[in-house]
N, C-alpha and C positions, 0 to 999 in steps of 0.2 A: 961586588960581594962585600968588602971591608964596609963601604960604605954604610951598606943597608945592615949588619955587623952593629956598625958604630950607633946606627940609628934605634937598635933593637938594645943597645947597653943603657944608651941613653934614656929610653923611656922607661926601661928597667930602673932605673935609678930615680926617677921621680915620682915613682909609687915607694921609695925605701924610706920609712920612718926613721928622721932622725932620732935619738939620744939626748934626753935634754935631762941632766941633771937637778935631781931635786923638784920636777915639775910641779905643782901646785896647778887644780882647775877646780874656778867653780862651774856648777850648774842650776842654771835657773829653766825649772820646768813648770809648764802650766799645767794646772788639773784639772782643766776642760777639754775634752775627749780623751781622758785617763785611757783610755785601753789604749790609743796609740800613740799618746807619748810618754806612758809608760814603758811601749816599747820600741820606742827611741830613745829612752836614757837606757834601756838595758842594754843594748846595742854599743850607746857609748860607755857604760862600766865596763862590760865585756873586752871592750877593746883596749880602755888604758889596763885593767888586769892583765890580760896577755902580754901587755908590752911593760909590766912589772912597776906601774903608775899607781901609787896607793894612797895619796894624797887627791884627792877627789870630795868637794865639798858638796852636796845635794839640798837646796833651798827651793820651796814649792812658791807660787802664786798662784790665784785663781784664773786667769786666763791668761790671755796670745796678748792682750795691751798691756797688761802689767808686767809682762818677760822685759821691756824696756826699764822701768823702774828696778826692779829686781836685778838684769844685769849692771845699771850703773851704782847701786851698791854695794855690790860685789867687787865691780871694777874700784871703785873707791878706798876700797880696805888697803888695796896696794899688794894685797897677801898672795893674788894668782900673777900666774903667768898666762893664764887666758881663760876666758868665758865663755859658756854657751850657753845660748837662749834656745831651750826645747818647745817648740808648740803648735797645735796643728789647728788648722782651720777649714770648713767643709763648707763649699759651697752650700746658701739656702736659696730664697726664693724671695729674700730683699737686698737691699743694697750693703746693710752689715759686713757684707762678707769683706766687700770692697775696703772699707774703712779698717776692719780689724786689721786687714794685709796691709794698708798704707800704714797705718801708724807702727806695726812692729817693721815693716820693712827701714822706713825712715828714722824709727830709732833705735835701729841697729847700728847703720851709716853715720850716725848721728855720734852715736856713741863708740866707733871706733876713728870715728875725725877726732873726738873731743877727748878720750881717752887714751893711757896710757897702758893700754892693755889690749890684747886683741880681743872682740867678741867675735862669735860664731853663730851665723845665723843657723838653726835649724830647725826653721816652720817650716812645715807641712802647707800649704797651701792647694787644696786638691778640689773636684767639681764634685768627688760622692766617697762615701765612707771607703767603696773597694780600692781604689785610688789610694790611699792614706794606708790601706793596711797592705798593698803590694810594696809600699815606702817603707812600712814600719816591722819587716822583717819578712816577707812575705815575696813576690815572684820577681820583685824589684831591690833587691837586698833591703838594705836597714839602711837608712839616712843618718840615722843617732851615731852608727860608727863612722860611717863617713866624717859627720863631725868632731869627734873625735880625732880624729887625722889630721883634722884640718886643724886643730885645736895645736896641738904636738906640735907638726908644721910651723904652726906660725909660732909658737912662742920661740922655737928652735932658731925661727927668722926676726923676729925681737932680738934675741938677747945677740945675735950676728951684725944686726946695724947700731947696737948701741957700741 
């Protein structure tokens, strides 16, 4: 019983947002498929408001390849303690789709090897638009707070290993 106890505290505790003073995040959101990653940045304002986050920067680009450029200027400023790249991508009927997901995937990776800041992936990568809006707040919660968490998370884990 202690055990399984201990086991039930423990995962308890790794859903619990740390406390990271002074947080600073930017976000870089693409404005191709605005209705749903519009609401996946609302998902993530929502979530650092409630945890009392009000230093939150909002920078737009036109799509899912530029969230790479966009977050490495942002990462660049030096100014956050972490970044997210919001943007979704809907399967079509050529290979596009493929390409747009390799390159924000890889310069995500790219950009959190090569920087000194955490980025946070948070594409949407989906085969049809229902898909994307079950993600974007909908039967599937919201991805954007997720990211957010993850954001919090890790800067919380940054500033622990410096």
């Amino acid at each position: 019983m202690s055990t399984e106890l201990n086991q039930r505290e423990e995962a308890r505790a790794l859903h619990t947002l740390p406390h990271v003073d002074g947080l600073t995040v930017g976000i870089v959101c693409a404005e191709w498929n605005d209705q749903i990653t519009g609401a996946l940045l609302q998902g993530a304002l929502d979530l650092f408001a409630r945890e009392g986050y009000e230093d939150v920067t909002v920078a737009y680009v036109p799509g899912t390849v530029e969230l790479t450029y966009g977050a490495a200027q942002m990462a660049r400023t030096g100014r956050y303690d972490a970044v997210i790249m919001i943007g979704c991508v809907i399967r079509g009927g050529t290979p596009h789709f493929d390409y747009v997901c390799d390159s924000a995937t890889q310069g995500c990776a790219y950009l959190n090897a090569t920087q000194n800041v955490p980025i946070i992936f948070c594409v949407l990568t989906t085969d049809d638009l229902q898909q994307a809006l079950d993600r974007a707040g909908g039967a599937l919660c919201n991805k954007g707070t997720e990211a957010a968490e993850a954001a919090i998370k890790m800067a919380h884990f940054a500033r622990t290993v410096h």
